[in-house]
C-alpha positions in Angstrom: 1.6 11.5 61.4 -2.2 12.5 60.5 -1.0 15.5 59.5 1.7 14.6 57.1 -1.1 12.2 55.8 -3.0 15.1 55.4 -0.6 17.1 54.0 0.4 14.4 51.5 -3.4 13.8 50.3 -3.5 17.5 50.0 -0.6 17.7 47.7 -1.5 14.5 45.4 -4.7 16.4 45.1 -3.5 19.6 43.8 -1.1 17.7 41.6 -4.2 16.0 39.8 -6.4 18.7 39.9 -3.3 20.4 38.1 -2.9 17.7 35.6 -7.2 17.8 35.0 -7.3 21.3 34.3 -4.0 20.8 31.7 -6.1 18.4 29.9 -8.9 20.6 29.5 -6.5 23.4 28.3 -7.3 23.8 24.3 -3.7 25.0 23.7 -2.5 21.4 25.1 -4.6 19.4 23.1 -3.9 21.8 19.9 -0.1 21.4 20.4 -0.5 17.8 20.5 -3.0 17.8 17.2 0.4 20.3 16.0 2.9 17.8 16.6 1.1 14.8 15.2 0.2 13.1 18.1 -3.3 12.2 17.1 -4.0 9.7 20.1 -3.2 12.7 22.4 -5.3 15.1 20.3 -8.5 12.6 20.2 -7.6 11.8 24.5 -7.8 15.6 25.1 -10.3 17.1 22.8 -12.7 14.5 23.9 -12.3 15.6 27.2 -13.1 19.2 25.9 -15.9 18.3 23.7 -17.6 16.5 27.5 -18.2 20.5 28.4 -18.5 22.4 25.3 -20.2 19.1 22.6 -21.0 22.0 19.6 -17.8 23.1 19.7 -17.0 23.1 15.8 -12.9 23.3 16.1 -13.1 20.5 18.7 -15.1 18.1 16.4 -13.7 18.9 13.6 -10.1 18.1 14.8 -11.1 15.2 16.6 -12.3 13.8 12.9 -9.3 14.8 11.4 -6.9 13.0 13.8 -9.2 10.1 13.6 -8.4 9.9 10.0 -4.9 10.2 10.6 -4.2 7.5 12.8 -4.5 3.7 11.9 -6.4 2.7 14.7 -10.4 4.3 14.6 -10.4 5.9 11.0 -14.0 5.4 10.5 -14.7 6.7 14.3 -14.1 10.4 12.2 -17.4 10.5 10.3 -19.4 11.2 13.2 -17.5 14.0 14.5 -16.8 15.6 10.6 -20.8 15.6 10.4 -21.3 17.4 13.6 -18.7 19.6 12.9 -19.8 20.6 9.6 -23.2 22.0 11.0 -21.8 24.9 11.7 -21.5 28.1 9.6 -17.7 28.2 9.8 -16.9 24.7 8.6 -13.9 25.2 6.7 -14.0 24.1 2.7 -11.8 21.2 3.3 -13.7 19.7 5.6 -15.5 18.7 2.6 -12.9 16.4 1.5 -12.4 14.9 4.8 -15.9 13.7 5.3 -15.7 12.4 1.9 -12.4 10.5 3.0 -14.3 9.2 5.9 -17.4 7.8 4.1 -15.1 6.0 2.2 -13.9 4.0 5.1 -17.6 3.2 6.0 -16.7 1.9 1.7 -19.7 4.6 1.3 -18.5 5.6 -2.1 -21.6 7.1 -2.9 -21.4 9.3 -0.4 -18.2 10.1 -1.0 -18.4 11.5 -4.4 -21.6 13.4 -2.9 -19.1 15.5 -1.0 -16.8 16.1 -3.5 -19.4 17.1 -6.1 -20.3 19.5 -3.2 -17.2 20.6 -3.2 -16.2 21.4 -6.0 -20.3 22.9 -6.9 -19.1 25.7 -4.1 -16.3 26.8 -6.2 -13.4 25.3 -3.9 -11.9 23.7 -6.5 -8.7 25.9 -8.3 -5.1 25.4 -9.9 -3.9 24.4 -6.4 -6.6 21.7 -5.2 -7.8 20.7 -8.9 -4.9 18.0 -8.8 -6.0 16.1 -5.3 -9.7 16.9 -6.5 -9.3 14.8 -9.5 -7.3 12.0 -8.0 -10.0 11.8 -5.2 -12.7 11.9 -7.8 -11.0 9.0 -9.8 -10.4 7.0 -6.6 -13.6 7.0 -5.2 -15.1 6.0 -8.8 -13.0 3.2 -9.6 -13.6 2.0 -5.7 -17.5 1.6 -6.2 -16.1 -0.9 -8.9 -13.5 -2.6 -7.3 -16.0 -3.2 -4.5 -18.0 -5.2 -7.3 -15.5 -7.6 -7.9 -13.2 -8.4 -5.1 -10.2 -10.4 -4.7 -11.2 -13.8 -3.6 -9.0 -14.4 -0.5 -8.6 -15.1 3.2 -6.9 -13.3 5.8 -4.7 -15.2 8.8 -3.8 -12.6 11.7 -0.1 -14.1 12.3 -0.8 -13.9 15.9 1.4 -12.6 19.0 4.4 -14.3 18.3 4.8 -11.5 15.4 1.9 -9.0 16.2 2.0 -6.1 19.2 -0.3 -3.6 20.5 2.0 -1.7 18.2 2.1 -0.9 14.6 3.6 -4.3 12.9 4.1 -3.5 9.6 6.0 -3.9 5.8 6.6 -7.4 6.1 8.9 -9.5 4.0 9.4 -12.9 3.1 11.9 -15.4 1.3 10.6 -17.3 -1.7 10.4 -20.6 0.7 8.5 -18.9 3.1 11.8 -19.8 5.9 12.2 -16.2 6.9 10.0 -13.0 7.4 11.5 -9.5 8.6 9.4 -6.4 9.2 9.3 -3.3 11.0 7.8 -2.6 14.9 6.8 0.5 16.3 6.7 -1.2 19.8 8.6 -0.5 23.2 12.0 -2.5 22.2 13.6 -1.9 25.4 13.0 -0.6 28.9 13.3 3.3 29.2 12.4 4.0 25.5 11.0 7.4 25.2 7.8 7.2 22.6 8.4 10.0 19.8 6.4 12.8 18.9 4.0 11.0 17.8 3.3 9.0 20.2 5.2 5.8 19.3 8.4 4.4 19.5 11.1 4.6 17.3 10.6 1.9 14.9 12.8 -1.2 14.6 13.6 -4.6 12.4 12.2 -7.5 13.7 12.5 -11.2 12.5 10.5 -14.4 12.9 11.8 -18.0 11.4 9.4 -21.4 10.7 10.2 -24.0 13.3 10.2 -27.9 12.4 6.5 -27.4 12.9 5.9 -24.9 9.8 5.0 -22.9 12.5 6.3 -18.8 12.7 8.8 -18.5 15.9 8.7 -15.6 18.0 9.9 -12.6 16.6 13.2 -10.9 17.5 15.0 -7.6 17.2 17.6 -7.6 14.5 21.4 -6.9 15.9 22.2 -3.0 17.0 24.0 -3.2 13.5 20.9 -2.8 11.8 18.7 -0.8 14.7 21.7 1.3 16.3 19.1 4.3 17.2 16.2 6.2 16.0 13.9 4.5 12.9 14.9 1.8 10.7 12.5 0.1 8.4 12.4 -2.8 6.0 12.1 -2.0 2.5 12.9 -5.1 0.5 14.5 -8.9 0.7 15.5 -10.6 -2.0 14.3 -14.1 -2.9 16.8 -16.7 -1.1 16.7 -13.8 2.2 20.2 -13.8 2.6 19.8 -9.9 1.4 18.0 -7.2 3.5 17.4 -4.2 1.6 16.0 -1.4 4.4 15.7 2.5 4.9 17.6 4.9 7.9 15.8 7.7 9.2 18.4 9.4 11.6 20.0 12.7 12.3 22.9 11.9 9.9 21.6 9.7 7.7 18.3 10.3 6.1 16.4 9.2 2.8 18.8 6.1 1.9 18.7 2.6 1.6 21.4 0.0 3.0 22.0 -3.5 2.6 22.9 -6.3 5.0 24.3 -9.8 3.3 22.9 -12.6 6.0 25.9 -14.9 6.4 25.8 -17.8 8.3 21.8 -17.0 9.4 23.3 -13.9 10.8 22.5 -10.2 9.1 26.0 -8.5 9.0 27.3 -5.1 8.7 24.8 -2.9 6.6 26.1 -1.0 3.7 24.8 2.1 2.3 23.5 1.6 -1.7 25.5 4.7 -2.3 26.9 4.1 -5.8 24.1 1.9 -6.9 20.7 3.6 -5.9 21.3 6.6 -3.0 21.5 10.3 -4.2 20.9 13.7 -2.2 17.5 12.9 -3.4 15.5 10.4 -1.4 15.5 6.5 -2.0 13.0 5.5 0.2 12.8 1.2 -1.0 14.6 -1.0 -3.1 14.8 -5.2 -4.1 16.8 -7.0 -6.1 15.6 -9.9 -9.0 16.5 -13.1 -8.1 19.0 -13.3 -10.6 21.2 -10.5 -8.7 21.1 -8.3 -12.1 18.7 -5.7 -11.8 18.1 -3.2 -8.6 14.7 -1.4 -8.6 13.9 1.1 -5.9 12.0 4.6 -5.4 13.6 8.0 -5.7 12.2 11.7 -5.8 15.6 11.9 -7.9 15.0 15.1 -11.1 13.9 13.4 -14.2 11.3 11.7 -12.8 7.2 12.2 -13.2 6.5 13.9 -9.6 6.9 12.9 -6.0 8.3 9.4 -5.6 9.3 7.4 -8.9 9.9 4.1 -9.7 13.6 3.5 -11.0 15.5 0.7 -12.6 19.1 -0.2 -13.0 20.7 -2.9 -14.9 23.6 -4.7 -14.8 26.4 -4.3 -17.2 28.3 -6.9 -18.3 31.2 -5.6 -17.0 29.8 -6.0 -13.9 28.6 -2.6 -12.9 25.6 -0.8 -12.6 24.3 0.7 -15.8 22.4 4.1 -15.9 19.2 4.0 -14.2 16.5 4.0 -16.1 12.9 5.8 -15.2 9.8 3.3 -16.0 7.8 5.7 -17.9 4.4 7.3 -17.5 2.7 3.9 -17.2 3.6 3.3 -14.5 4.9 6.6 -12.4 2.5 9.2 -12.1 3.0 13.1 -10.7 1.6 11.4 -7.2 3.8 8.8 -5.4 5.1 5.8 -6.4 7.2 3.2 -4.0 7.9 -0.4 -2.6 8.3 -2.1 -5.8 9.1 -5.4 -6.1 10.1 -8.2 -8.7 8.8 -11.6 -9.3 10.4 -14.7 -9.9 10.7 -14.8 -13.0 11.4 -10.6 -13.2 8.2 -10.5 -15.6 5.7 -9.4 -12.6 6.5 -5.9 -11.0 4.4 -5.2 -7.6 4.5 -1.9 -6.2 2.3 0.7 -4.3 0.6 4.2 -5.9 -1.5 7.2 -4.6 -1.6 8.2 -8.0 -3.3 5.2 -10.1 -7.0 4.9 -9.3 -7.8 3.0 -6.4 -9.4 2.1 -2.7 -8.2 5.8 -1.4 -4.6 6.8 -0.1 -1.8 4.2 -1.5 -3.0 0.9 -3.1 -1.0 -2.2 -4.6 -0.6 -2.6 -8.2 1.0 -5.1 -10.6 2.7 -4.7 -13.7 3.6 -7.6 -16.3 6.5 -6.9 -18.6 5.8 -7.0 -22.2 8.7 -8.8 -23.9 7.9 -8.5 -27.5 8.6 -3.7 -27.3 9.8 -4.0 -23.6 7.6 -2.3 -21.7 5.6 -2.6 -18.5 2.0 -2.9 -19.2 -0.5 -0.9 -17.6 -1.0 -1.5 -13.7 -3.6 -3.9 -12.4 -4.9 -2.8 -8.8 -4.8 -5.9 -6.6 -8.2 -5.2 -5.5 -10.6 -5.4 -2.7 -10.0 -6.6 0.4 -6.5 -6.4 -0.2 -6.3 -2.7 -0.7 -9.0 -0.5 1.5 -9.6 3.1 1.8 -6.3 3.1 4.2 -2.6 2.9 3.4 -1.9 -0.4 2.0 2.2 -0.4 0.9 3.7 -3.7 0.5 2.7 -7.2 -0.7 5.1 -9.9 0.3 4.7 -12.9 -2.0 6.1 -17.0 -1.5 7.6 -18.5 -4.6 4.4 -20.0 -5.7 2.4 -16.9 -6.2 -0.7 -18.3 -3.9 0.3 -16.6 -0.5 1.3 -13.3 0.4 2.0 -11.4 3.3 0.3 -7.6 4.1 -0.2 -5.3 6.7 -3.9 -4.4 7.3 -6.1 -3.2 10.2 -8.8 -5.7 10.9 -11.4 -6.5 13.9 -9.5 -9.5 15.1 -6.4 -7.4 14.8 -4.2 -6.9 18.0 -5.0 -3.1 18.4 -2.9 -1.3 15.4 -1.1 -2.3 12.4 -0.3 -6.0 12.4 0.7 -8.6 10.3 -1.4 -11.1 7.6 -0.8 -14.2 5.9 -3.0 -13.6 2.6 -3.8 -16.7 0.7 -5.7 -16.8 -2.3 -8.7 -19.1 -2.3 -8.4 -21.9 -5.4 -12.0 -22.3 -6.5 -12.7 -26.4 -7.2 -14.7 -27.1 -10.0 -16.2 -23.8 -10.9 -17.5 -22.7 -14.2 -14.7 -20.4 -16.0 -16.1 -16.9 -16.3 -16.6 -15.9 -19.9 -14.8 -12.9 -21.5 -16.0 -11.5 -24.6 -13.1 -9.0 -26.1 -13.5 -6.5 -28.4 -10.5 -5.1 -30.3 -12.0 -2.5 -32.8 -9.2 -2.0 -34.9 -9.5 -5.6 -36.3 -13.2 -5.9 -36.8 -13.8 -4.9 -40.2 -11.2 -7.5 -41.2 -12.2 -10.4 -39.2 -12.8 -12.8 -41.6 -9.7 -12.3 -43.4 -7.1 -11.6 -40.1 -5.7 -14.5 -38.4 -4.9 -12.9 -35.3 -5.0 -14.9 -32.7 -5.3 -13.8 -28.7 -3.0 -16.2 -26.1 -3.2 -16.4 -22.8 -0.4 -17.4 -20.1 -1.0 -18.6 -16.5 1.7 -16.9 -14.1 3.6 -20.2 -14.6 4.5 -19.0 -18.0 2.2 -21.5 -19.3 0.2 -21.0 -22.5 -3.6 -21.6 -21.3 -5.1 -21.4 -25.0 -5.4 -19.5 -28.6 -8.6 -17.7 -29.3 -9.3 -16.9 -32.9 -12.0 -14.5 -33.9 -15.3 -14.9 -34.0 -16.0 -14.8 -37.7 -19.2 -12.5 -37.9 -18.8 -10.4 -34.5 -15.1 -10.2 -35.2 -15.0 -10.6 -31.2 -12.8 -13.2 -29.4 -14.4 -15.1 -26.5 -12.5 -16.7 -23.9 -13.6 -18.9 -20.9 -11.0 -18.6 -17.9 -11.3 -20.1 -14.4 -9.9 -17.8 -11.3 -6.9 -17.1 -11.3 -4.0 -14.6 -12.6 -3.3 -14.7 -16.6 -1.5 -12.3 -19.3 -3.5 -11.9 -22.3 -1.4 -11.2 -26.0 -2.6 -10.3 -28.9 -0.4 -9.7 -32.2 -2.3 -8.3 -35.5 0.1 -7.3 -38.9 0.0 -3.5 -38.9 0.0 -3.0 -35.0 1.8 -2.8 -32.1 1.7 -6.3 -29.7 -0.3 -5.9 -27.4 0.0 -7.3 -23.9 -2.2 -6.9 -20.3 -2.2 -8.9 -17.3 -6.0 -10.1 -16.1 -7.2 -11.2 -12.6 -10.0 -13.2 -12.8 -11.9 -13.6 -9.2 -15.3 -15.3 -8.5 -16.8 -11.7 -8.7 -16.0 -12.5 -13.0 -17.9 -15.8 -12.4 -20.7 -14.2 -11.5 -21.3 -12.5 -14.6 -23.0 -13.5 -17.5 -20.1 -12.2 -20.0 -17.2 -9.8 -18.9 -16.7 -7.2 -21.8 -13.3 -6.1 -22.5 -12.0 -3.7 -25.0 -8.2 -3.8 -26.6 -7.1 -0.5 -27.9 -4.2 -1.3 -30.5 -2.0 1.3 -32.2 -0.6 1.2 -35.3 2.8 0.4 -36.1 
């Protein structure tokens, strides 16, 4: 009997001392870096870096998969730095200590890095385009930073939250239902996937008589048969699910389940409406039912993902869909658009437009008077960071919303957030002085006059000229507006503004309208 303890102690022994010296193998822990499976890569190149710290590859790729993952991201700088003391620090680390200053929201720094950069000749026909879009980002950021949104975050707690990413989340108008997507362990046996995670699923949480968010549950087999599924749109009543398959068979299209009886039925592939051999990788619907707007890498577009429109007819069909221009697609990646209420607010997501850093949330106000979507608004900080930030849910009042974001009181990855936005009592209006050149010379004769609108549609106040300066000045409290202005001779113009506290602050906000002739 002592022996076959023996024995056995001997064995468990040499099976761990086995499994030790795998970990500290550098071709394990680069073929996990290889397949994306950054935790993995961080686990076992920390373990290298405890008997070889100067190790330049080690560092360096423990900073990159910390900046991959949505866990750590700031956790990278210290590593990129080390790395980057040595003589064979490769030109693109450059960028990705510039990347991970900006999650420290060292913008500074960050355009220190790329100046650097670019000063050592790196920059050519095939990086110029990320340069720039780096560049712009991390200059716009040190303004956004200036003025940020004014709004509180609510962590929605473990009844909808894992250890898991928790992510995209969706809400009726009413605020009755909320569906999003969950990389956690739905069942016992699932195998994580290359990465490291689970396939990802549907989940959905009801309000109980309490106002209070149930516990969330996995949608029917119908809508998660097997490998990833992931929510992509709902439309205002909830009774349609808009979501994207990623499977062997089925990849780069959207599908729609019609909730019947508070249950979500069959899905149906968009195929005639929205899905090519391109990919559609979101859609929503208007309230109304008559208009679909989704993403698509479809030809005819601006580059990467595009934001696409259809209308319909009134024979009841779908009419040709329609690309939304320049203004708002650019040759980076547009996707997760959504409509408002009223189909006059469009809310989507953009690496290309300036912004925090990778994908930030924009809005868009539709100009009635040449049909047009004016130029996007970002949402501003904290509401979009230096991370991924994808999709904004909001309720049918426009004061709530619900995001994903990473945050210390988080639950350990991706999770959940109620956003509301605060209502400042009694607080001076912030003061706008706007300048619109064209109509200077003739201010004493014009009799323009600029209007604003609340989101409600409703008209806030007329603002003539000032008859010497030629300048209009307008006194707004916080809150979301559309400014108009319509001169003889020009082309209406039309912009949405966000006024925060970060406007109250200041003496006079400047603002310049740029109008072109008719």
């Amino acid at each position: 009997m002592v022996k076959e303890m023996k024995a056995l102690i001997g064995c468990l022994f040499i099976v761990l001392l086995s499994a030790e010296v795998r970990a500290q193998d550098p071709r394990i822990a680069a073929q996990a870096f290889s397949d994306g499976n950054y935790f993995k890569a961080i686990e076992l190149y920390v373990k290298l870096l405890g008997k070889n710290p100067d190790e330049m590859d080690y560092n360096y790729r423990v900073g990159l998969s910390y900046l991959r993952t949505s866990i750590e991201p700031r956790r990278a700088l210290e590593y990129l730095l080390k790395a980057e003391n040595h003589p064979k620090f490769p030109p693109e680390g450059l960028l990705a200590v510039a990347e991970a200053y900006s999650y420290h929201l060292q913008y500074d720094m960050a355009l220190t890095y790329l100046n650097k950069y670019q000063q050592e000749g790196h920059v050519n026909k095939k990086t110029r385009a990320e340069f720039e879009r780096l560049k712009a980002n991390y200059t716009v950021a040190l303004e956004l930073l200036k003025y940020p949104a004014d709004v509180t975050f609510r962590n929605l707690g473990p009844m909808l939250n894992s250890e898991y990413p928790d992510y995209h989340p969706f809400v009726d108008k009413n605020e009755r239902i909320l569906i999003f997507t969950s990389r956690r362990k739905s069942k016992p046996g699932a195998v994580p996937e290359f990465d490291g995670y689970f396939p990802s699923n549907l989940y959905m949480s009801e309000k109980n008589a309490s106002d209070e968010w149930k516990e969330a549950v996995k949608l029917s087999d119908r809508i998660n048969p097997s490998y990833d599924e992931q929510a992509v749109g709902l439309s205002d009543s909830g009774d349609s699910l808009f979501f994207y398959i990623d499977h062997i068979n089925s990849f780069g299209n959207i599908y729609l389940s019609e909730r019947i009886r508070g249950v979500y039925g069959d899905p149906k592939a968009l195929n005639e409406a929205v899905n090519t051999e391109n990919v559609e990788s979101a859609c929503s619907i208007s309230r109304d039912g008559n208009t679909l707007i989704f993403s698509s890498d479809r030809p005819g577009g601006y580059g990467g993902l595009d934001i696409w429109m259809r209308r319909k007819l009134p024979t009841g069909k779908w009419g040709e869909p329609l690309n939304l221009g320049p203004e708002i697609n650019t040759p980076f990646d547009e996707d997760f658009p959504t409509l408002s209420g009223d189909n006059r607010t469009l809310y989507f997501c953009s690496e290309g437009h300036p912004g925090m850093g990778k994908f930030d949330l924009f809005f868009s106000t539709w100009d009635p008077y040449d049909n047009s979507w004016g130029h996007p608004q970002n949402l501003g900080f904290p509401i979009n960071t230096p991370g991924d930030e994808k999709s904004i849910s909001f309720n049918g009042y426009g004061d709530r919303a619900y995001v994903t974001a990473l945050r210390p009181e988080g639950k350990g990855d991706l999770d959940i957030y109620e956003v509301n936005y605060v209502n400042v009592s009694g607080a001076m209006p912030a003061v706008f002085l706007v300048n619109a050149p064209e109509l200077e010379e003739a201010a004493a004769e014009n009799n323009t006059r600029i209007r604003v609108k609340n989101e409600a549609d409703e008209l806030i106040g007329e603002y003539a000229p000032n008859r010497v300066t030629g300048k209009y000045v307008l006194a707004l409290y916080p809150g979301k507006y559309t400014m108009t202005l319509k001169a003889d001779g020009f082309q209406p113009y039309s912009e949405p503004l966000i006024v925060n506290n970060a406007h109250l602050r200041q003496e006079k906000n400047l603002k310049t309208i740029n109008l072109k002739k008719q």
